[in-house]
N, C-alpha and C positions, 0 to 999 in steps of 0.2 A: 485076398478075401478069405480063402480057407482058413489063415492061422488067424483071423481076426476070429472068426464063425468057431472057431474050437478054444480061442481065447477068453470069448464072452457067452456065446447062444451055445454051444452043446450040449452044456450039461443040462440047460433049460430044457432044449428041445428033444433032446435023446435022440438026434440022429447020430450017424458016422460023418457025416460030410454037409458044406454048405448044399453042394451038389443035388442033395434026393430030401434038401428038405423042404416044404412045405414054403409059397410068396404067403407075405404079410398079408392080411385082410384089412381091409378099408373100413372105419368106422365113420360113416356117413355123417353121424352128428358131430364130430369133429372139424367139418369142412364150417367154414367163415368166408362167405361171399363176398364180405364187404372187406376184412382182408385183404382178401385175392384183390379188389379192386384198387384199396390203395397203392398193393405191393402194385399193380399195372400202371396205378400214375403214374409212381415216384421211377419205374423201370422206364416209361414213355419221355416222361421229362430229363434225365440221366442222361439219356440216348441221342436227343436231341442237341444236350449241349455238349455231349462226347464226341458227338458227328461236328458240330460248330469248331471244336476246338481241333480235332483233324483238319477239318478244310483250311483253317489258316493257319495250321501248321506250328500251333499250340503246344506243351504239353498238356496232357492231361490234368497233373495239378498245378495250372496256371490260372489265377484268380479272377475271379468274375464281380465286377461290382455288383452287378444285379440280374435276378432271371426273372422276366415276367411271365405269368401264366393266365390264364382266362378259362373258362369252360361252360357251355349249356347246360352243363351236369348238374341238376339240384341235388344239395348239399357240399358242393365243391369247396369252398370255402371252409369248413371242417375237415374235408378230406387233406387238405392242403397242409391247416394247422396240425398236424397230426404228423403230418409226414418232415413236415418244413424239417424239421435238424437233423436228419439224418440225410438228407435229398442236400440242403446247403453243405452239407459235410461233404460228401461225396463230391459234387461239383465245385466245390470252393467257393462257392458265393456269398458275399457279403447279407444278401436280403434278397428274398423273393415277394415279389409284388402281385396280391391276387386280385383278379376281379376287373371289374369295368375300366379301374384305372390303372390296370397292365393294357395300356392303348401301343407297346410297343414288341407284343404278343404276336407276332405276324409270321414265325413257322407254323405250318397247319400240323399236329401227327396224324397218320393217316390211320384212319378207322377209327377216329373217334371227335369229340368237338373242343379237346385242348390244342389251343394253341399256347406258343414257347416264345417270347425274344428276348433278346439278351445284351446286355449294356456291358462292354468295359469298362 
């Protein structure tokens, strides 16, 4: 960390050391809520089928035909589309299916109202 901080921020900051200088300050209007909450889907749903492919003993990039997802959450549907190709990348899924007609949706995640299931 120090020879990063003397490589790049020293000269900026005119300290001697990362050590005695000053933490970052938070610029409040920077924060994006609705961000955070996609990045929390795509992290919830991720999780679920990482957990799935553990328990049967999967590897990780072992292909998925399909993940369905569901949610109480208005605007989910958007939030989905947004995320779908990097969430399919990640899990290797062929298609994820949102909405009323992911009827095989039947992981609950807990603390929120997506449910996950998932087709070979």
């Amino acid at each position: 960390s120090e020879e990063v901080y003397q490589l790049y921020f020293a000269q900026h900051d005119g300290m001697k050391s990362v050590h005695i200088s000053s933490w970052p300050s938070v610029d409040k209007k920077l924060n994006n809520e609705e961000a955070e909450s996609m990045g929390d889907t795509a992290v919830a749903i991720i999780s679920v089928v990482r957990k799935y492919k553990s328990q049967k003993g999967k590897p990780l990039n072992a292909d998925i035909a399909e993940v369905h997802v569901q949610s109480s959450e208005k605007g989910f549907d958007a939030v989905i589309k947004s995320i779908e190709d990097d969430v399919k990348a990640v899990i290797h899924a062929g298609r994820i299916v949102v909405g009323d007609k992911a009827s095989k949706a039947d992981i609950a995640c807990e603390g929120t109202s997506l449910k996950v299931g998932i087709i070979e």
